[in-house]
Structure formats: structure tokens, C-alpha cells
Phi, psi and omega in degrees: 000328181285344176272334164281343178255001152280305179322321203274314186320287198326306199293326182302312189306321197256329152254026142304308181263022170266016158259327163310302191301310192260013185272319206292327186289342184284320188330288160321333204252022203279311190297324180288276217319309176310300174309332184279318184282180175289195185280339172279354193282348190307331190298317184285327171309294183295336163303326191305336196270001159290339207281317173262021159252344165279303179300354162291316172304295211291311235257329192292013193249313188282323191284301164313288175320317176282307149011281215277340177227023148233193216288182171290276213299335199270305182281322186304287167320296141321006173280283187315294171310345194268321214265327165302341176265000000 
């Protein structure tokens, strides 16, 4: 019982920070991706930094489905990979 309520912690912990994690890791690279692409790109630079938080949003429906109908140790893992890609 103590190992489904680490498990439970964990996966909250982790999709909690992963809309952080990718905004704060695109962030620095925001000024090179502008110098490389054209002078008109700005607009498509600063949308990037939505990509990982619209895809944590599109993905949590699924990521709750697969929860709900497999093993604990099963939902941890399909936690993870959903939330890593």
C-alpha cells in the first residue's frame, strides 16, 4: 500500500513540473533559434515556448485513461513515457 501512494505522489510530482522543465529548458535557446531561422520567425519562436505545455494538456486524458486500466507499477511507467515524449 505504501508503494501505490509513493507511485501516486511521484507521477503528480512529475506532471506537475513538466510544463516548467520545458518551457525553462527552450527558454535560453530562444535568441539563437531567432538568429538562425528568418528575420520574420519571431512569431513561430515565441509559440514554441507553448509546445510544452499545450502537449502536457492534449496528453493528460490519455495519460488518466491508461491510469485507470492498468497495474499500479504499469500506470507509473505510461506515466512517464507519455510525459517524456
Amino acid at each position: 500500500m505504501k508503494l501505490k501512494l509513493v507511485l501516486r505522489d511521484l507521477t503528480l510530482l512529475l506532471a506537475s513540473m513538466i510544463t516548467i522543465i520545458g518551457t525553462t529548458a527552450i527558454t535560453p535557446s530562444l535568441p539563437g533559434m531567432n538568429s538562425y531561422f528568418e528575420i520574420s520567425s519571431e512569431y513561430w519562436v515565441m509559440i514554441s515556448l507553448t509546445i510544452p505545455a499545450l502537449s502536457a494538456g492534449l496528453f493528460a486524458p490519455f495519460t488518466g485513461i491508461g491510469q485507470s486500466r492498468q497495474e499500479e507499477i504499469i500506470n507509473f511507467f505510461l506515466t512517464c513515457m507519455v510525459l517524456l515524449v
